[in-house]
N, C-alpha and C positions, 0 to 999 in steps of 0.2 A: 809475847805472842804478837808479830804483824797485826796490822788490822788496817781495813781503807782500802785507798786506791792504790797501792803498793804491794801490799797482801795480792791482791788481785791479778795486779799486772804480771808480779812476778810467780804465780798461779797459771796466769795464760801463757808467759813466756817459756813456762818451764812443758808444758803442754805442746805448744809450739813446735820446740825443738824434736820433741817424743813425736810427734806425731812426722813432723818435718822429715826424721831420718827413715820412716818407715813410706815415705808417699814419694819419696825424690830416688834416684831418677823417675822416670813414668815406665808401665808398663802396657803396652798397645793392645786396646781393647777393643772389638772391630765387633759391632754390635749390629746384627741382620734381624727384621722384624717380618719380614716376609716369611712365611713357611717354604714359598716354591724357592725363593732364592739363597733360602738358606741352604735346601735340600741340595740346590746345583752346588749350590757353592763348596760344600762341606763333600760330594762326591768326585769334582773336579780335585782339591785338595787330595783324596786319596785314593785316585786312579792317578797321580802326579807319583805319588810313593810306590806305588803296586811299578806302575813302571820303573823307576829307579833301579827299585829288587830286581825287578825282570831280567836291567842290560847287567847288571854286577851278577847275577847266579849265570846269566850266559857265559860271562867272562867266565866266570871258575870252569864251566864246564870245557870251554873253549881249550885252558888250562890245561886241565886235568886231557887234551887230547881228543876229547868229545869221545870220551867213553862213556857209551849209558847207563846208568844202575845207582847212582849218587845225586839225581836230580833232587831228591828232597833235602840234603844234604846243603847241598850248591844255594839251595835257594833259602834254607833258614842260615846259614851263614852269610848271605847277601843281606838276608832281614836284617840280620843284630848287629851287622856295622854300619846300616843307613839310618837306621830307625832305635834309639835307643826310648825304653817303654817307664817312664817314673812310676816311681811306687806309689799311694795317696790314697787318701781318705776323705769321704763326704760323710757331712752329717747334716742335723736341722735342727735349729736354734728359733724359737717360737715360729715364724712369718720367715724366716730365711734359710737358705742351703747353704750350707757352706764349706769346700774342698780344700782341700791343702794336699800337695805336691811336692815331694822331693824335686828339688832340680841344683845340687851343689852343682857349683864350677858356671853356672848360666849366671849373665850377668841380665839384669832387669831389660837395660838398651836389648838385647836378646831374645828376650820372652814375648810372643805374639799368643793372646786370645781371642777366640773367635767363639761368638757368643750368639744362639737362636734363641728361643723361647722353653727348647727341649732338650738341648744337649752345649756343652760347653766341650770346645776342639784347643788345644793347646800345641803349641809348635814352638821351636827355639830351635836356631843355629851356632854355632860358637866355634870357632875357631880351637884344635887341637893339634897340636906339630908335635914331633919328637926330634928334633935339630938333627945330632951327630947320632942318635941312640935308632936310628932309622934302620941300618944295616943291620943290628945284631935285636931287632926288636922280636920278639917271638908270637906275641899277642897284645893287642892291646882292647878294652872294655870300656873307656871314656866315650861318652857318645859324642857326637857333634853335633847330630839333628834329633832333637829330642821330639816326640811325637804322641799325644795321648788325647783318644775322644772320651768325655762322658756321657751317658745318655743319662738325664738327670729325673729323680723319682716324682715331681710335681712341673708344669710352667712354670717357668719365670720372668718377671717383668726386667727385660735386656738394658732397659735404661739404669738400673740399677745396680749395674756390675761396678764392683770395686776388684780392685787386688793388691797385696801387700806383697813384700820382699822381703823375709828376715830370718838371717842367717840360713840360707842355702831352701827354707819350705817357703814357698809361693800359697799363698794361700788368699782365695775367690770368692768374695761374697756376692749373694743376688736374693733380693726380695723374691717371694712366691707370688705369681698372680692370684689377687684377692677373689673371689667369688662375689660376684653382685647377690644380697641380700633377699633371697624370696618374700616379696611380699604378700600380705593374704588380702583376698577382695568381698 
């Protein structure tokens, strides 16, 4: 059995690694401590998507000849190829929250969090072509713009976001803000 400074090294080194593959590339965490500015911020972000929808259901109806009677139609089929919605689970782990996220096919460089004290807003774009298979495509469900708010069940303290990347679930950690201690007089 190893023992010493060797033991040790090769201990951290192997740690390293592990921890190395899970923290590389970085994933962009844009951490807002303001309430008002979050508020703008995170409403700006999704009157940018509401629009998107808006001009693509136009387009179909436009399409479709502007015959009316298919607007709700026009417009969830404009949703589900702008905005594709991951599946995911929060839970809490002593003092922390913690979410995980489907996102196959997003690579890390890709994945943007945006992070208040109340909600965590996730976004990723990625690149999706179908080369020659364009002409005879019938449907396709790959998102490009992945898009999903949480509103989160406690505060959380925004400096403390992490995120990992492994095998295709994204998964966000964040301390809960602590409660200053009642004292008695």
């Amino acid at each position: 059995m190893p023992t010493g400074k060797n033991a040790n090294s090769r201990a951290a080194s192997k740690r390293s690694r592990r921890e190395g593959n899970k923290l590389t590339p970085t994933i962009s965490i844009i951490r807002i401590h303001e309430p008002e500015e979050a508020s703008s911020t995170v409403m700006a972000v999704m009157e940018q998507h509401r629009q998107d929808i808006r001009h693509r259901a136009w387009s179909y109806f436009e399409q479709r000849g502007q015959t009316p009677g298919n607007d709700w139609d026009d417009w969830l089929r404009a949703e589900r190829e702008i905005l594709w919605i991951p599946h995911a689970e929060m839970f809490e782990i002593a003092c922390t929250i913690v979410l995980r996220i489907a996102v196959p096919g997003f690579l890390p460089k890709s994945l943007e969090i945006m992070v208040t004290p109340q909600s965590l807003l996730l976004q990723a774009t990625e690149t999706h072509n179908h080369g020659r298979l364009e002409v005879r495509l019938h449907f396709c469900e790959f998102g490009q713009r992945l898009f999903r708010r949480f509103d989160l069940p406690s505060p959380i303290d925004v400096a403390t976001v992490s995120a990992t990347l492994d095998k295709g679930i994204l998964e966000i950690s964040a301390d809960k803000v602590r409660r200053p201690a009642l004292v008695n007089s």
